[in-house]
TISEPA-409876 format. One record per residue (C-alpha): residue number from 1; residue in one letter; z, x, y. Coordinates in pm, 1 decimal. Layout:
BEGIN
   n res        w        u        v
 NUM   a        Z        X        Y
...
END
This chain:
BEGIN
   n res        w        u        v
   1   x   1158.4   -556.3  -4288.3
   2   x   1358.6   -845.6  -4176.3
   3   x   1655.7   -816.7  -4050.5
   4   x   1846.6   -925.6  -4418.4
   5   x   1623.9   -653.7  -4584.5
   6   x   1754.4   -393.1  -4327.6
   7   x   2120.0   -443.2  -4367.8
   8   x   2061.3   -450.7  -4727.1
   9   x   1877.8    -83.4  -4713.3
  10   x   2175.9     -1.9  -4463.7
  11   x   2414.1    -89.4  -4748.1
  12   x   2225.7     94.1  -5021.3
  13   x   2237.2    407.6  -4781.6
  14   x   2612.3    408.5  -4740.3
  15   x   2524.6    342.3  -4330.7
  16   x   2699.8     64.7  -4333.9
  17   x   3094.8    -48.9  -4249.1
  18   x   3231.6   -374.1  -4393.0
  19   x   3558.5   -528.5  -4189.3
  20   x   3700.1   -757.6  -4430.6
  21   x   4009.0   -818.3  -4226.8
  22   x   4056.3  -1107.8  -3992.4
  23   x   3898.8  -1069.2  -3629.6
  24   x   3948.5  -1204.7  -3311.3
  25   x   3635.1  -1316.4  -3168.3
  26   x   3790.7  -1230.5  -2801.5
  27   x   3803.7   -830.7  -2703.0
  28   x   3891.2   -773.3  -3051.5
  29   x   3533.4   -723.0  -3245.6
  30   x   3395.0   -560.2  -2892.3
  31   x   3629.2   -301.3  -2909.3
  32   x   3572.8   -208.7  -3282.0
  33   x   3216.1   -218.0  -3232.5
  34   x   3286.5     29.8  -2930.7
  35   x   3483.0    255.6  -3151.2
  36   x   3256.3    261.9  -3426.4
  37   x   2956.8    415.8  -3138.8
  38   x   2664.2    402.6  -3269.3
  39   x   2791.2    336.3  -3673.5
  40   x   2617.5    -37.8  -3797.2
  41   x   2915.9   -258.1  -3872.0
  42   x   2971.7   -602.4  -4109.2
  43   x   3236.9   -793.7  -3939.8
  44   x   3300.6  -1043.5  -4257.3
  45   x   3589.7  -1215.9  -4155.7
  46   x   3602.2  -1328.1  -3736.7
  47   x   3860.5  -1601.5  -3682.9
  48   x   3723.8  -1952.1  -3608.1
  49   x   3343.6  -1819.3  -3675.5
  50   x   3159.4  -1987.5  -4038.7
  51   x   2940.4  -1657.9  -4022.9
  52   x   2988.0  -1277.6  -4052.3
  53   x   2864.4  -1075.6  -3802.1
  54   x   2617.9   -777.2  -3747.1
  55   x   2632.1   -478.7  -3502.1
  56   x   2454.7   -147.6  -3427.6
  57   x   2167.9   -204.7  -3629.6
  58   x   1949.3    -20.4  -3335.4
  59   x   2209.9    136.8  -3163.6
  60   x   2035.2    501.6  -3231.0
  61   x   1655.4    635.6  -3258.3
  62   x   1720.7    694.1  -3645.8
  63   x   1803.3    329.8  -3705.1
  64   x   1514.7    218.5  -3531.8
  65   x   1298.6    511.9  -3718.1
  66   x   1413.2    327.9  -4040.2
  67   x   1368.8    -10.3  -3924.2
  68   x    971.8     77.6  -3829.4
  69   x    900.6    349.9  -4175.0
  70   x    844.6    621.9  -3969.9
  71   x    987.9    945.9  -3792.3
  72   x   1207.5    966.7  -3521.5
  73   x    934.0   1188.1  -3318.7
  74   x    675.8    871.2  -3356.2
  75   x    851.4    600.6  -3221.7
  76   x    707.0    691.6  -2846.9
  77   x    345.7    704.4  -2987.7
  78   x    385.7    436.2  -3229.6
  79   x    507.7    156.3  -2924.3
  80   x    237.2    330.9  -2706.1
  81   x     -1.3    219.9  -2977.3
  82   x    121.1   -111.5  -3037.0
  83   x     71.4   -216.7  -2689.7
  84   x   -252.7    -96.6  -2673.4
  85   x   -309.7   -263.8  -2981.4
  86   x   -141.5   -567.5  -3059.9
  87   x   -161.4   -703.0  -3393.1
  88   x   -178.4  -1120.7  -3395.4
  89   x     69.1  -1216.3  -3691.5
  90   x      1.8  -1382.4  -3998.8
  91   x    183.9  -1723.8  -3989.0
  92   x    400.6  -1828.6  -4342.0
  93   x    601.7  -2131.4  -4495.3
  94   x    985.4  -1946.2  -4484.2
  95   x   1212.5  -2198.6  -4701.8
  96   x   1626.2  -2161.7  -4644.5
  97   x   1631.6  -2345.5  -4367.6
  98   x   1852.1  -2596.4  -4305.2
  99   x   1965.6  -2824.7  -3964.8
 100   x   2291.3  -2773.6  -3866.1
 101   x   2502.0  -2963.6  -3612.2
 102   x   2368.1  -2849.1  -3240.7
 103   x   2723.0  -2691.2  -3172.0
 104   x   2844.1  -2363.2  -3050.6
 105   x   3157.8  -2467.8  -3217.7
 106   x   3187.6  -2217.0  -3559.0
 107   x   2962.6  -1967.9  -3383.1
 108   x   3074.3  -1642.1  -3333.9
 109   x   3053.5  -1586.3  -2983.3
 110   x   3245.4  -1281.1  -2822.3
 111   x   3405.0  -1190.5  -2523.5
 112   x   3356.4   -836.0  -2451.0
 113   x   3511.7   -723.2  -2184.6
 114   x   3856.8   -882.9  -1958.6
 115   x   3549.6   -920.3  -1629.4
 116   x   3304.4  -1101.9  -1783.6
 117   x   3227.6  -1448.8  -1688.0
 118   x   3290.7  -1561.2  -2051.5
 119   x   3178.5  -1553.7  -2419.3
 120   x   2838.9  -1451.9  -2436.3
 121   x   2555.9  -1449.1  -2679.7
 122   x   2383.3  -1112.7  -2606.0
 123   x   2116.3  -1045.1  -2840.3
 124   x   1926.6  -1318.3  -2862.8
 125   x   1554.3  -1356.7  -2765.3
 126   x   1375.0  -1656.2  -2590.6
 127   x   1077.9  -1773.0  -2743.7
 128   x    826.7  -2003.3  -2551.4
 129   x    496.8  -2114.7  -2597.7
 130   x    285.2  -2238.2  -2297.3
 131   x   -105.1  -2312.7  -2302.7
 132   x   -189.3  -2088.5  -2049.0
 133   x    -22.1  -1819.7  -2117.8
 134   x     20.4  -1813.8  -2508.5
 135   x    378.2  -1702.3  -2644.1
 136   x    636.5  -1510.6  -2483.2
 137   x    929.0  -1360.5  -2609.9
 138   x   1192.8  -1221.3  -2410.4
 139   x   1599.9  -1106.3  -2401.6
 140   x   1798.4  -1378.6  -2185.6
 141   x   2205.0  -1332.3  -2225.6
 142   x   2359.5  -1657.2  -2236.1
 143   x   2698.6  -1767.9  -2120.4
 144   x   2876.9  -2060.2  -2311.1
 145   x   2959.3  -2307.4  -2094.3
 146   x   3076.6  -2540.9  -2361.3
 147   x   3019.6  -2602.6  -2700.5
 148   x   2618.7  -2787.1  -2616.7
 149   x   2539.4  -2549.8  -2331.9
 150   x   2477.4  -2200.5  -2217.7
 151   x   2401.1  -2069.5  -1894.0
 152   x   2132.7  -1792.4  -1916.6
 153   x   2034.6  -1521.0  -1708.5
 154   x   1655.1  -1541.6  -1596.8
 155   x   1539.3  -1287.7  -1381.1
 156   x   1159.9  -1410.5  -1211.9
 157   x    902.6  -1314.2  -1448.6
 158   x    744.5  -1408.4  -1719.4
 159   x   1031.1  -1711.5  -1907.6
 160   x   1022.1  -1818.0  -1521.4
 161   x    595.9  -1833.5  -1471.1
 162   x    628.2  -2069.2  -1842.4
 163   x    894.3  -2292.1  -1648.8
 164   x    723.3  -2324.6  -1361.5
 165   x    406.5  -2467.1  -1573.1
 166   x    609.8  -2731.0  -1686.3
 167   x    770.2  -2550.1  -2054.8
 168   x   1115.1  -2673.2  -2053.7
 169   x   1209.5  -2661.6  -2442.8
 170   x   1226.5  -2308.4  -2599.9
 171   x   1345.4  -2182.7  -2921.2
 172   x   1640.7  -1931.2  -2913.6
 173   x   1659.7  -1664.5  -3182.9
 174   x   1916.2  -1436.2  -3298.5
 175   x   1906.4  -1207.6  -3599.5
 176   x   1556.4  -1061.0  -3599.1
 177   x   1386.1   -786.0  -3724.9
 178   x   1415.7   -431.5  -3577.2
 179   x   1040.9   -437.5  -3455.9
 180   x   1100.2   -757.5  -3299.2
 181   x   1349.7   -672.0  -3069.0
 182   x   1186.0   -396.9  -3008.9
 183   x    853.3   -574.8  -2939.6
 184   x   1048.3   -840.5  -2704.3
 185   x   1172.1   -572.7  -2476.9
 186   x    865.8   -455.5  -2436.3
 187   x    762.4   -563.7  -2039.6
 188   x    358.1   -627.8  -2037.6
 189   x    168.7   -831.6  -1817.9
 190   x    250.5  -1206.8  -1847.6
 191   x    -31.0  -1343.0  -2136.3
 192   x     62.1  -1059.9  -2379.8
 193   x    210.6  -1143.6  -2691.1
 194   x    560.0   -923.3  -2742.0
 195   x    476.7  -1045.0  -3116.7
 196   x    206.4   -947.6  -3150.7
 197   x    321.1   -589.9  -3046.2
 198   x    593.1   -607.3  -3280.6
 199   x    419.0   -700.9  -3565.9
 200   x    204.6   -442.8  -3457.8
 201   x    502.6   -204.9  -3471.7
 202   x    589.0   -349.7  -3835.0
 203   x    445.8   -662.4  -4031.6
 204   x    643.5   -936.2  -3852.5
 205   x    520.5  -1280.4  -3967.2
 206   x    551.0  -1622.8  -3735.8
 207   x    727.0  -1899.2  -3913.5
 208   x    766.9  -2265.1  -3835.1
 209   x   1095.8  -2417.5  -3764.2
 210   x   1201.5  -2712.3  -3570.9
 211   x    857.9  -2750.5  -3411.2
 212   x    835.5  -2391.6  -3290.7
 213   x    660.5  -2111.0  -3395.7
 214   x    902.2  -1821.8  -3427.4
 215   x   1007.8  -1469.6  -3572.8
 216   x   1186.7  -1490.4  -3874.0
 217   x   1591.3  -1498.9  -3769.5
 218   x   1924.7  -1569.3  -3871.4
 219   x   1979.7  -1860.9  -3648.3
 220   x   1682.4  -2095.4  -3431.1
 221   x   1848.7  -2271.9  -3156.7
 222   x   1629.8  -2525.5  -2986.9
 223   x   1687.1  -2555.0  -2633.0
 224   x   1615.5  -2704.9  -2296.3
 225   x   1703.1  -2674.0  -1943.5
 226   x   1879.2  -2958.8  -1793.8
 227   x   1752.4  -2860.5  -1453.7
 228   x   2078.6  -2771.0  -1357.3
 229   x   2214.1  -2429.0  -1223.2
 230   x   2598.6  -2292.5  -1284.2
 231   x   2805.7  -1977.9  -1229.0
 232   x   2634.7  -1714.4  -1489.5
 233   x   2870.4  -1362.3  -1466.2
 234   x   3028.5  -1102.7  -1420.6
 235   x   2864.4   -937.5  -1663.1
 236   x   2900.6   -577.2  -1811.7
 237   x   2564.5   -452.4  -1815.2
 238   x   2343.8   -147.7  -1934.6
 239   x   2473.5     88.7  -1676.7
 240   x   2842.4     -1.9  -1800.1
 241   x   2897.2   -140.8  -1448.9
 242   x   2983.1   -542.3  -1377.3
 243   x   2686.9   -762.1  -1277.4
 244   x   2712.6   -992.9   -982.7
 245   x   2764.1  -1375.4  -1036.8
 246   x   2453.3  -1575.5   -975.3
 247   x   2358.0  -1939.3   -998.3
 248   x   2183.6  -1948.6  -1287.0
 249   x   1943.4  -2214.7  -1510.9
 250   x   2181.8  -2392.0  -1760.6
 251   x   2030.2  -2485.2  -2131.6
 252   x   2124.7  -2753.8  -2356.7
 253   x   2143.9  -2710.8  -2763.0
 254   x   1942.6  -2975.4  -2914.9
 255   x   1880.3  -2865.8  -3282.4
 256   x   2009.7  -2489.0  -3488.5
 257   x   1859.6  -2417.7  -3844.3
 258   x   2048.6  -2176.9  -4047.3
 259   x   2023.1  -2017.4  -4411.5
 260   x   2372.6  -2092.3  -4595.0
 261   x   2454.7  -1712.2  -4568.8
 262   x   2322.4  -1677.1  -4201.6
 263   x   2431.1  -1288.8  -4041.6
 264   x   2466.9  -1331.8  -3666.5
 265   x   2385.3  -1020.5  -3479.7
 266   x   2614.1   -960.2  -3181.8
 267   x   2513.3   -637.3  -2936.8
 268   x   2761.9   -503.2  -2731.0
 269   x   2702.1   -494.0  -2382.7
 270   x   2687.6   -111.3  -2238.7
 271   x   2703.3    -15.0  -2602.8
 272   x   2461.2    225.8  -2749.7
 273   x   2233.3    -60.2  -2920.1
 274   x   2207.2   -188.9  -2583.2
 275   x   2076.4    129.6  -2467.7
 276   x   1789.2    212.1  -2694.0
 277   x   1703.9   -160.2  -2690.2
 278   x   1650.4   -128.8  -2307.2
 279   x   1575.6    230.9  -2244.1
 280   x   1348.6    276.7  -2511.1
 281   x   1060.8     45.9  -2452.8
 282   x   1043.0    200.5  -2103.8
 283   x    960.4    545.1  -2240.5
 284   x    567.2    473.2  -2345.6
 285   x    512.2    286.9  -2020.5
 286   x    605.1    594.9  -1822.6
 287   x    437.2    798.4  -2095.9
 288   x    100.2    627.3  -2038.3
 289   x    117.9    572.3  -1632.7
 290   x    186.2   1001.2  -1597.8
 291   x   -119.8   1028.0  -1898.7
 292   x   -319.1    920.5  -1588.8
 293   x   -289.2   1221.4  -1355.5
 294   x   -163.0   1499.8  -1639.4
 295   x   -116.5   1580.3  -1985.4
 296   x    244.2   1424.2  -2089.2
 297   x    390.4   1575.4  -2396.0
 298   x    681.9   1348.4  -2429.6
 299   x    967.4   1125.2  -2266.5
 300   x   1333.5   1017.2  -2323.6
 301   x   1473.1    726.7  -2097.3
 302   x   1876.6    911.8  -2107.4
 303   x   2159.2    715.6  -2188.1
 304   x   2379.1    929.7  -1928.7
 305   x   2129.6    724.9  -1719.5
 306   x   2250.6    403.6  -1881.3
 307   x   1891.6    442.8  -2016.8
 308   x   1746.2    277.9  -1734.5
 309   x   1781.8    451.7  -1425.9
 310   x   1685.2    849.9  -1556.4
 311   x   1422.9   1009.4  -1719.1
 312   x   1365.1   1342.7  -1866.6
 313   x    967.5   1409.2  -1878.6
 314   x    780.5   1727.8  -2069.8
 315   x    423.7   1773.3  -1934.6
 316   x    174.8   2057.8  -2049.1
 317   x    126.1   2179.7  -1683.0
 318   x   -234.8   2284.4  -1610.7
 319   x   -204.8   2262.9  -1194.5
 320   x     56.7   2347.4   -949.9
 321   x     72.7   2004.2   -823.3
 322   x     97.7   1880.0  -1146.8
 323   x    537.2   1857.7  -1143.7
 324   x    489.4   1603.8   -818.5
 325   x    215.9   1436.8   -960.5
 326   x    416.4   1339.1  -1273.4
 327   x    684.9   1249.2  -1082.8
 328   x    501.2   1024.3   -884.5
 329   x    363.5    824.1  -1241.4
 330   x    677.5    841.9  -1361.4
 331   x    841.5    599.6  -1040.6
 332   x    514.6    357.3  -1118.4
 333   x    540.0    375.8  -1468.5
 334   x    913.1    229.6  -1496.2
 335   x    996.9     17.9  -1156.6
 336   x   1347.0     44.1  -1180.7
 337   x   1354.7    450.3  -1247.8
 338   x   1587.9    638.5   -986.0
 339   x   1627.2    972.6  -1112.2
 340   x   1316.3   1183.1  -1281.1
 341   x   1337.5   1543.4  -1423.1
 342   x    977.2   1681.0  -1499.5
 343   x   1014.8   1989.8  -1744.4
 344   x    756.8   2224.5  -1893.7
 345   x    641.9   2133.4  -2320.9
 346   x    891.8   2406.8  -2440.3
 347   x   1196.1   2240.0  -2301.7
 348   x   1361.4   1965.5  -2574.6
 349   x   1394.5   1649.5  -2359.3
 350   x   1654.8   1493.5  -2620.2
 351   x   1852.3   1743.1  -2513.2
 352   x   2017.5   1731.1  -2212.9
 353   x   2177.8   2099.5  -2238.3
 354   x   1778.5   2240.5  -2227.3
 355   x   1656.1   1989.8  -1928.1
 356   x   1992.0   2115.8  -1756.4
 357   x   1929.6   2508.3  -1805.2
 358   x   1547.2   2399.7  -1709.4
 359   x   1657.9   2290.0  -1405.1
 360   x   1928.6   2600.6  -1332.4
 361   x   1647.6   2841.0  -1423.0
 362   x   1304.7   2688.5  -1275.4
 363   x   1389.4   2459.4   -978.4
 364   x   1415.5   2486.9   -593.1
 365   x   1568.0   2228.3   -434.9
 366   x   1382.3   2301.3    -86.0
 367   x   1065.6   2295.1   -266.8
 368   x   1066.7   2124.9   -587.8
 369   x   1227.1   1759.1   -470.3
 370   x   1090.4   1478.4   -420.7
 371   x   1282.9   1226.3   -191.4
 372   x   1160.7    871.6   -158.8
 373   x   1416.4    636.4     48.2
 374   x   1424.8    300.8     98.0
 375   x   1211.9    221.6   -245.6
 376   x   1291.4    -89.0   -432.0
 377   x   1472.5     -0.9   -727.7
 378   x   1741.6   -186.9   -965.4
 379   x   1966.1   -450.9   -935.6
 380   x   2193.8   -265.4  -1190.7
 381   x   2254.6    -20.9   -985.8
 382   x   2539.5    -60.2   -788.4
 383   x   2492.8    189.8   -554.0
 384   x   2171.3     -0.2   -422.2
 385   x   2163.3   -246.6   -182.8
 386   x   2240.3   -565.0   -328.8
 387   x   2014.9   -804.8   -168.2
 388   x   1707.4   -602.1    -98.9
 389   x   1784.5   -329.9   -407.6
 390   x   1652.6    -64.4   -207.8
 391   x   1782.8    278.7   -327.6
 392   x   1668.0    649.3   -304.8
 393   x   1471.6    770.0   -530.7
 394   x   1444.8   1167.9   -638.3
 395   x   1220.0   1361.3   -881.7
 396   x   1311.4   1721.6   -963.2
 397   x   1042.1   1920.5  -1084.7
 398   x   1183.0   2185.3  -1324.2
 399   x    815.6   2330.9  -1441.9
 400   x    758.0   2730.5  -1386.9
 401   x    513.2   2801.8  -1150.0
 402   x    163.5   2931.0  -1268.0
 403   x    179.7   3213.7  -1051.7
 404   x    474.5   3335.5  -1199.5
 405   x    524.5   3521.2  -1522.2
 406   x    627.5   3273.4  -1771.7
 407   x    838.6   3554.6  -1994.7
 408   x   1070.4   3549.9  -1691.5
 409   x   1169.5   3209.5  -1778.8
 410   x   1176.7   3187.0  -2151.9
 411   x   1473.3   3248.5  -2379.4
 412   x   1416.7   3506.3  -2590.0
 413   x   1370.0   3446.1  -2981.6
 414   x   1694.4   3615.3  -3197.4
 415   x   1597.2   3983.2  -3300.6
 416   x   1683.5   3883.6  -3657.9
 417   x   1675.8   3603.3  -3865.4
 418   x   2034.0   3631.4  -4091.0
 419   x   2311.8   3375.0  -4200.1
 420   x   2671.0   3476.0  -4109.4
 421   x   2751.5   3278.3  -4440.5
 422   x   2646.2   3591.9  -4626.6
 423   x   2836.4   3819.3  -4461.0
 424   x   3181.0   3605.3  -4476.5
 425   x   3384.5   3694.1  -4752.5
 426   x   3402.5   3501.0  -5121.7
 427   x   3047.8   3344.8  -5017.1
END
């Protein structure tokens, strides 16, 4: 489902908000899309911009469920899968396209927030193609410098690795399925396809425009770097907290194909499509690195954690050691993880109220912590030390011990099973 079918099923559900009145571009559309949480909004009408504008349309796990056909409870398992078995997608002739002029000019390009560096384009994915390595997709925000040129942020993997064998012309997508921005968050080992998880995830199909081979999207930008660096930030990022300014690899816009009734998707940064774009692709990989050492029943990356930095983790415990052990996977399986809470398989880890009362109920802190200093952790975190990004890392685990008797630590089920409703009065 691309991303024209989705807002269209959005519609027919009654999901979706239209804003037919006039917009500013600048604060104005980042705070409505900040009121409106995690609600998918149409922004028809934003001043100076020949395009309406799309928001939210992953900003919560039942969006994506509906974007992939499948159930909210899958979506762990189902990426899991995927990137153990990506899917190499069938290439098709997709007509609509047309070249417009390469200018950011008419674009609708926001400014979210009075720190930031300047109007960014947040949600759109870098697609390159080397002969080495195959095809790489990958999330790059990009500053406007002027109306021809964005600065992006590239942090050294893989986009770096295809520069440094000589790729210096990339295509630049925004407006792209569910499954593909999914699939290009995904972080693999440089050589695996991201599209070939996502079509894996749902039938995603490569298309040809302007030379490249690409997801279908709203809008193909064709760019390359001028081999010049510039000022890229502050920037509001996933932890709601300001980036640093960097130097930063500046792009030039040679060609953009559009349809005629092109829907750019904007993503606000901090916001809760942020979030679950980020946090959510992290969850199998920690899933999979703790299935090593001990049976993991399930994981949720937390957006109190500005779904990067915390994890709640169910196990089905079998050893005593088996709390640490996860812990332990759980640092390896997500690099940038700085907080991990490791509960037993009858504790809800959606919910933060049960991984709380796990950890009032079951945990020690003079026995059950794990304290690792001076570990390399994120660069979002503030806290951290900015030029090495060495933090502290703990792991709580909240599992009952085996030698104890597990009644002690369970909630009781209700003695009855009744509905107040039938006792209230004209019911």
């Amino acid at each position: 489902m691309n991303l024209r079918k989705f807002v269209n099923v959005l519609d027919e559900n009654k999901m979706l908000k239209r804003i037919t009145k006039e917009v500013s571009p600048e604060y104005e559309v980042a705070a409505l899309m900040e009121q409106a949480g995690d609600c998918p909004l149409l922004f028809e009408n934003v001043k100076g911009s020949k395009f309406p504008v799309i928001t939210n349309i992953c900003s919560s796990r039942e969006l994506v469920a509906m974007s992939l056909n499948c159930e909210e409870k899958d979506i762990l398992h189902m990426i899991a899968k995927a990137g153990n078995n990506p899917k190499d997608p069938e290439e098709k002739v997709e007509l609509g396209y047309i070249e417009i002029e390469p200018t950011l000019e008419g674009m609708p390009i926001l400014t979210h927030q009075k720190g930031d560096g300047g109007a960014y384009i947040a949600s759109a994915i870098a697609v390159a193609h080397s002969e080495k390595y195959g095809m790489n997709m990958s999330f790059h925000r990009g500053m406007k410098i002027d109306n021809e040129q964005l600065v992006l942020r590239i942090l050294p993997r893989n986009l770096q690795a295809f520069r440094e064998e000589g790729v210096n012309e990339f295509a630049f997508c925004n407006g792209v399925s569910g499954a593909v921005l999914l699939g290009a968050a995904t972080s693999f080992e440089i050589g695996t396809s991201e599209m070939a998880i996502a079509n894996a995830l749902s039938e995603s199909p490569l298309i040809e425009v302007g030379g490249h081979m690409v997801p279908e999207s709203e809008f193909v930008m064709i760019c390359e770097f001028t081999g010049e660096e510039a000022d890229e930030g502050p920037f509001l990022d996933i932890t709601e907290t300001l980036d640093i300014i960097r130097k930063q690899p500046v792009v030039r816009i040679k060609k953009i194909f559009a349809r005629n009734d092109s829907i750019f998707h904007a993503l606000l940064p901090g916001g809760p499509e942020h979030k679950v774009l980020m946090g959510m692709p992290r969850e199998p990989t920690i899933f999979y690195e703790i299935n090593k050492e001990v049976e993991c029943i399930d994981v949720n990356v937390t957006p109190g954690g500005g779904s990067w930095l915390h994890a709640f983790v169910s196990i089905n415990k079998k050893d005593e050691e088996d709390g640490r052990k996860a812990i332990e996977a759980a640092f390896r399986g997500h690099k940038s993880l700085k907080h991990v809470w490791i509960v037993d398989n009858d504790i809800d880890v959606t919910k933060a109220e049960e991984v709380e009362w796990a950890m009032a109920t079951r945990f020690q802190g003079d026995k059950d912590m794990i304290v690792k200093e001076l570990e390399k952790g994120s660069s979002l975190d503030p806290s951290s030390c900015i030029e090495t990004r060495e933090t502290c890392k703990v792991g709580f685990d909240c599992t009952v011990p085996l030698d104890k008797n597990l009644e002690h630590f369970q909630k009781p089920e209700p003695a009855m099973q009744i509905n107040l409703d039938d006792y209230l009065e004209g019911n």
